[in-house]
N, CA, C and O atoms as a DFTB+ gen file, in Angstrom:
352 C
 N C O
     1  1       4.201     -11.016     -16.347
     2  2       5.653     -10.974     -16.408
     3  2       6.122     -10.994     -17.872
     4  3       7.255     -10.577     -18.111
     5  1       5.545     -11.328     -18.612
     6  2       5.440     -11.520     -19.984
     7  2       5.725     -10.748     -20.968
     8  3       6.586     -10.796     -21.847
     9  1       4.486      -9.670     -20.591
    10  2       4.494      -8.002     -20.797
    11  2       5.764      -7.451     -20.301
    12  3       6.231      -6.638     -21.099
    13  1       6.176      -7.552     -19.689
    14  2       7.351      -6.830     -18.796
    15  2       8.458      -7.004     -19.497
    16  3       9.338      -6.144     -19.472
    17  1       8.576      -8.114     -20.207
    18  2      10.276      -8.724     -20.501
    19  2       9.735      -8.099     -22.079
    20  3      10.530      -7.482     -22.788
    21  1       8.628      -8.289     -22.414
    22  2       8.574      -7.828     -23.800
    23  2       8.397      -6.103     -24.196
    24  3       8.123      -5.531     -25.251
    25  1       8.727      -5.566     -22.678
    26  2       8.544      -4.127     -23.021
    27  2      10.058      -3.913     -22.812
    28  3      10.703      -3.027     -23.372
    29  1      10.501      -4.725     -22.037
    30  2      12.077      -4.255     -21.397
    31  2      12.613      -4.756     -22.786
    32  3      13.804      -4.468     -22.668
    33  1      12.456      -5.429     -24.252
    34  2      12.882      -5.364     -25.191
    35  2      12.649      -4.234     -26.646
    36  3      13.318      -3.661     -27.506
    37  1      11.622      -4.356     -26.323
    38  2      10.605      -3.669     -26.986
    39  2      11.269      -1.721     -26.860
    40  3      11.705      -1.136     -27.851
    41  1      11.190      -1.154     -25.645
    42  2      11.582       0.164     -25.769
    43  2      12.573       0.897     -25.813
    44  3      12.535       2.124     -25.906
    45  1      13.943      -0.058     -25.724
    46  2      14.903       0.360     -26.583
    47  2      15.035       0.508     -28.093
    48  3      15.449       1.397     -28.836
    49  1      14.448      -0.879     -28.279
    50  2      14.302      -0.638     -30.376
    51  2      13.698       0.797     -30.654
    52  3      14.322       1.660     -31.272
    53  1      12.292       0.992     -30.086
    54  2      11.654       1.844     -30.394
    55  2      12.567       3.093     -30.074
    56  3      12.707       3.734     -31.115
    57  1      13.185       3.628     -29.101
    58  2      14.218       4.539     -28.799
    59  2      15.056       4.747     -29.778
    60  3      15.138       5.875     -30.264
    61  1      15.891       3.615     -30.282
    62  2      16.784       3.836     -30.860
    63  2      16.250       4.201     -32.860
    64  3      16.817       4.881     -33.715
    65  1      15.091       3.457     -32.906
    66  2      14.287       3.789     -34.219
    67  2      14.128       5.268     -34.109
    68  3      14.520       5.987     -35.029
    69  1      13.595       5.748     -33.075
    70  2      13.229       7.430     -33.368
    71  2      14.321       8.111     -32.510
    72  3      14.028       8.510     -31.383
    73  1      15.631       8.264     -33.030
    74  2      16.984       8.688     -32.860
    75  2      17.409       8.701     -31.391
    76  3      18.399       9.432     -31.337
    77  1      17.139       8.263     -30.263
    78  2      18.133       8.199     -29.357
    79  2      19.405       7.414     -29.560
    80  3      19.599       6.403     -30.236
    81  1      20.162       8.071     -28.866
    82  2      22.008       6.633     -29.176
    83  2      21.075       5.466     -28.282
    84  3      20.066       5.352     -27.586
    85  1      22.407       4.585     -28.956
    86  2      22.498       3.536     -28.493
    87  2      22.901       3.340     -27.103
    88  3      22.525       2.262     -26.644
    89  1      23.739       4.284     -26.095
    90  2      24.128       3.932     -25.130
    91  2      22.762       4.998     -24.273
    92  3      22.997       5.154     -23.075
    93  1      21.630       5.591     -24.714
    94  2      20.775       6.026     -23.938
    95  2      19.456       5.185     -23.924
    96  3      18.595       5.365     -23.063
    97  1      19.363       4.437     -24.726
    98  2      18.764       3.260     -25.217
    99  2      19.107       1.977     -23.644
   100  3      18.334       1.402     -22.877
   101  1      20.775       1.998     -23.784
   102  2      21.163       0.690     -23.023
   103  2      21.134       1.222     -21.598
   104  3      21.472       0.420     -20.726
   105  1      20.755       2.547     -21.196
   106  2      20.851       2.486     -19.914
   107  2      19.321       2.854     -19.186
   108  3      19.066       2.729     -17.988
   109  1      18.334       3.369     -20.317
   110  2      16.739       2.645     -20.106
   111  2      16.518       1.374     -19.616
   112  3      16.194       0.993     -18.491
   113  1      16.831       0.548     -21.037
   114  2      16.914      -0.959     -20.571
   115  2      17.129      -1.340     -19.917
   116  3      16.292      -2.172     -19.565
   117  1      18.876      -1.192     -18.662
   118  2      18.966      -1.249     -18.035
   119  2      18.053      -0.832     -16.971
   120  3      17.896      -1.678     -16.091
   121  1      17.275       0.498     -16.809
   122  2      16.445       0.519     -15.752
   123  2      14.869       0.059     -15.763
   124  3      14.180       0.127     -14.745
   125  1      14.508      -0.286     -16.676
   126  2      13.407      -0.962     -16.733
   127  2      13.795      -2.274     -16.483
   128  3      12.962      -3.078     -16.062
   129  1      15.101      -2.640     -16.715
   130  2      15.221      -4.283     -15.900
   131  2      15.000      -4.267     -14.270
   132  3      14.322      -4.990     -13.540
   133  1      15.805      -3.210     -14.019
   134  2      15.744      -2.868     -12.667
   135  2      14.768      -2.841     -12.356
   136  3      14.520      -3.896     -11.772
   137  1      13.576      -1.920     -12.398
   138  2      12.617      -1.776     -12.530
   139  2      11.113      -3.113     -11.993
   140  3      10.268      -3.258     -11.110
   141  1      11.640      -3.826     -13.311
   142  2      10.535      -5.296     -13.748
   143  2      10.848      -5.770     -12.601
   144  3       9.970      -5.839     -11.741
   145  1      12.290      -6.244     -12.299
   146  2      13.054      -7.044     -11.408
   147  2      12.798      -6.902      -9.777
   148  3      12.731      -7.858      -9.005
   149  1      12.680      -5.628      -9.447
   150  2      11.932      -5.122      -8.188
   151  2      10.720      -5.329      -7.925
   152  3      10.429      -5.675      -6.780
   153  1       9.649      -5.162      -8.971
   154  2       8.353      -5.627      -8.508
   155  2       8.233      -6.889      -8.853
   156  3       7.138      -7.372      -8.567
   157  1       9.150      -7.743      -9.485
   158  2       8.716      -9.433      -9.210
   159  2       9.078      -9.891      -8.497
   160  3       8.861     -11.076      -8.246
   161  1      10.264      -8.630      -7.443
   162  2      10.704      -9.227      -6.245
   163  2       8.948      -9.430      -5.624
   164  3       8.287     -10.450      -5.427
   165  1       8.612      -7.918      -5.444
   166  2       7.987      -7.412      -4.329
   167  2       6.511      -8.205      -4.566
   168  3       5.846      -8.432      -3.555
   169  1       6.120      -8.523      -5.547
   170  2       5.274      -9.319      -6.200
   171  2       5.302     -10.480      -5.252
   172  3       4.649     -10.617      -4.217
   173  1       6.271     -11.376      -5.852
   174  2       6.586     -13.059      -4.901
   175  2       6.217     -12.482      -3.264
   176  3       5.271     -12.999      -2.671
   177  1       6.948     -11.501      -2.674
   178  2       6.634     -11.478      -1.525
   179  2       5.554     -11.348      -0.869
   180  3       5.357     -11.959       0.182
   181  1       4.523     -10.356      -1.517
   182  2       3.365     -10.355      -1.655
   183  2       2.508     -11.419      -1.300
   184  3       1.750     -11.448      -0.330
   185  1       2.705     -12.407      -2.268
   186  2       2.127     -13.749      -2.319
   187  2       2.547     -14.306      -1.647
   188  3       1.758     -15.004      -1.010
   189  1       3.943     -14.417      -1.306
   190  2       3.768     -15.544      -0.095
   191  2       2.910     -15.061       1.441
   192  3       2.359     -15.868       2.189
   193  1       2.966     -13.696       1.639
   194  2       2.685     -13.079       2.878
   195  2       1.434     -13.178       2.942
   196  3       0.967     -13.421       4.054
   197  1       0.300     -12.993       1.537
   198  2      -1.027     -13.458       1.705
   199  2      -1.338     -14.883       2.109
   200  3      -2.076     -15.203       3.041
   201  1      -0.581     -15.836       1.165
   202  2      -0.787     -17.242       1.517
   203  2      -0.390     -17.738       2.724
   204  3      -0.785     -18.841       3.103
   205  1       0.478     -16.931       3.495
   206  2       0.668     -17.698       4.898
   207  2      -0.369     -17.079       5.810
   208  3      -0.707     -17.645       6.850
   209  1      -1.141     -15.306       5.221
   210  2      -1.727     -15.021       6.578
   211  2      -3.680     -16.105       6.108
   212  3      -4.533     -16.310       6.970
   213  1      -3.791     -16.463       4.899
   214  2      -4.882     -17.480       4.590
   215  2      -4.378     -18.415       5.461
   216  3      -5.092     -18.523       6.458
   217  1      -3.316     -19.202       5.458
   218  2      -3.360     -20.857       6.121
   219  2      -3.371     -20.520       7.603
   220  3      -3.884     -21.434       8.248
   221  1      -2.809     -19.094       8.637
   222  2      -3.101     -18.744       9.223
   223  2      -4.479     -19.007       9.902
   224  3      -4.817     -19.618      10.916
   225  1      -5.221     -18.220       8.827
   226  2      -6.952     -18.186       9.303
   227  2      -7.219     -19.414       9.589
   228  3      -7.623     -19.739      10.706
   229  1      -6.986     -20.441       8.403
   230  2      -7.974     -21.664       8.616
   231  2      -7.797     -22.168       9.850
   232  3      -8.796     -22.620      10.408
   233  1      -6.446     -22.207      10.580
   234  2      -5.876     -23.350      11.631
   235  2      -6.177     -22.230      13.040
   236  3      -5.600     -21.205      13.404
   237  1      -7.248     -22.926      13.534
   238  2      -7.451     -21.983      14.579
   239  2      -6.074     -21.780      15.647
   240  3      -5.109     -22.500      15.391
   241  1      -5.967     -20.926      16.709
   242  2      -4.933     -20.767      17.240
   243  2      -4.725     -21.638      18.766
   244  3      -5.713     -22.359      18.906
   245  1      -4.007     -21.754      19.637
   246  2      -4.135     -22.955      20.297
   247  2      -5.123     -22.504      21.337
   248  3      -5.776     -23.327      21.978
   249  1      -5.265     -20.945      21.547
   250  2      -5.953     -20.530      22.970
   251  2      -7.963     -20.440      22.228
   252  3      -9.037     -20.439      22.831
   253  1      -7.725     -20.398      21.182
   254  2      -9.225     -20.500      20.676
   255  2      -9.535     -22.077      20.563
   256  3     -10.701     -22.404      20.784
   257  1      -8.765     -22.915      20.297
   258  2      -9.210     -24.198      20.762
   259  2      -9.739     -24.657      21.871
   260  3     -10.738     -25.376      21.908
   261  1      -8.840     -24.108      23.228
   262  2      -8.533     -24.524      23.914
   263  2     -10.257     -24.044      24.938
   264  3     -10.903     -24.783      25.681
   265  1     -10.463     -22.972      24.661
   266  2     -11.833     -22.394      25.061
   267  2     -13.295     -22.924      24.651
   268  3     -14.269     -23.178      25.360
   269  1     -13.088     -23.011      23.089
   270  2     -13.972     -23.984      22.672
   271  2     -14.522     -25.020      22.262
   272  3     -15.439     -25.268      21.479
   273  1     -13.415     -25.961      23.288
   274  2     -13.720     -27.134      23.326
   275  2     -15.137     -28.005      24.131
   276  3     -16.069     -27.223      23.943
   277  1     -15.391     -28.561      24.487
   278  2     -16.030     -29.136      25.673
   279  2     -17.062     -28.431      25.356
   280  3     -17.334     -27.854      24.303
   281  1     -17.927     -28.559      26.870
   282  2     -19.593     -28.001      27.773
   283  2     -19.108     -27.389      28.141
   284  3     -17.896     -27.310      27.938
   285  1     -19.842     -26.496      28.992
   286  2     -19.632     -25.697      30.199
   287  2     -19.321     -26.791      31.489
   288  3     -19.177     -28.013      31.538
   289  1     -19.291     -25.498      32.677
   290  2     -18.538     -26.911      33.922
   291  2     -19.291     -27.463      34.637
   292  3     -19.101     -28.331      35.489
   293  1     -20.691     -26.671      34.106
   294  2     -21.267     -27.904      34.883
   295  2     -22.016     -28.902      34.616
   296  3     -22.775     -29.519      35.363
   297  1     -21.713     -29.095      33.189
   298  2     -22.242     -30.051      32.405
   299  2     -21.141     -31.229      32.162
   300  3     -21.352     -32.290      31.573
   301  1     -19.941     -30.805      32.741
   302  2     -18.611     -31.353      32.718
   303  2     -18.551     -32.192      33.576
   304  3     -17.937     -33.243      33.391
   305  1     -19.132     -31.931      34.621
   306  2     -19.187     -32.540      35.705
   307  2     -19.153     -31.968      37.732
   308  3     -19.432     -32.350      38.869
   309  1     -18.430     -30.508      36.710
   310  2     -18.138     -30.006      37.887
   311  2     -18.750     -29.304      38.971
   312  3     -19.474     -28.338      38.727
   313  1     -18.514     -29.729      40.277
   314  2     -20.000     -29.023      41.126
   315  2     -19.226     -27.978      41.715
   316  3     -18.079     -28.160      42.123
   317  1     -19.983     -26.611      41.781
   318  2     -19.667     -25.498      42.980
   319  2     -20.234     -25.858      44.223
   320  3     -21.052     -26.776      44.269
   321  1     -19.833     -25.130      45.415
   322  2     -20.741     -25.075      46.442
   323  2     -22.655     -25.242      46.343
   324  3     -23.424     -26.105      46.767
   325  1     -22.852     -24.040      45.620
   326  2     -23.886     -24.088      45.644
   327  2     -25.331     -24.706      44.597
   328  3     -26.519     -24.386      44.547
   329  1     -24.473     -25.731      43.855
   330  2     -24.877     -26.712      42.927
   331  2     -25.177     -28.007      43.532
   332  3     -24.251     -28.672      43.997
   333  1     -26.391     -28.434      43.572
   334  2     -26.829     -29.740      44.040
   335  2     -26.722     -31.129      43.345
   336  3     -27.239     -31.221      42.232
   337  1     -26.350     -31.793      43.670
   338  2     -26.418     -33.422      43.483
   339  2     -27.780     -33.594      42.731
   340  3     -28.762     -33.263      43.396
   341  1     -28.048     -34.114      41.295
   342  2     -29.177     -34.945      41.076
   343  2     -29.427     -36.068      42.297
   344  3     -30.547     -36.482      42.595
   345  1     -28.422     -36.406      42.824
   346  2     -29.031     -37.679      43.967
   347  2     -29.339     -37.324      45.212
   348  3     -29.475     -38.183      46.083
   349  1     -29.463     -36.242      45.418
   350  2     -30.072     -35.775      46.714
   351  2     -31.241     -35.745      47.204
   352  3     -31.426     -35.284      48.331
């Protein structure tokens, strides 16, 4: 961002050093503000949209919890029909 503010100063002087006017000078500037100003929008947004789809990943979702929790069912406890009693 640094670069940016020091070019959005920077290339009017130079303009106006090797003969452009001054008011073709101020309406560069003007669009290289524009310019900077748009991609540090689009920049920030960027970043936040990565960092939420990362915290995303880590936190599993409720239906992938919800599956891999536990045993299977019949280690759970649960008997089918055709599942026998250890006490039989």
């Amino acid at each position: 961002m640094r670069w940016a503010a020091f070019s959005c100063l920077l290339v009017p002087v130079v303009l106006v050093v090797y003969g452009t006017s001054f008011g073709g000078a101020a309406v560069a500037t003007f669009g290289l503000f524009v310019v900077t100003a748009a991609c540090l929008v689009l920049l920030r947004h960027s970043e936040r949209t990565a960092a939420r789809v990362r915290a995303e990943e880590r936190l599993p979702s409720a239906h992938r919890r919800r599956h891999s929790r536990g045993a299977p069912a019949a280690r759970r406890g649960c008997r089918t029909s055709d599942s026998a009693s250890p006490h039989d």
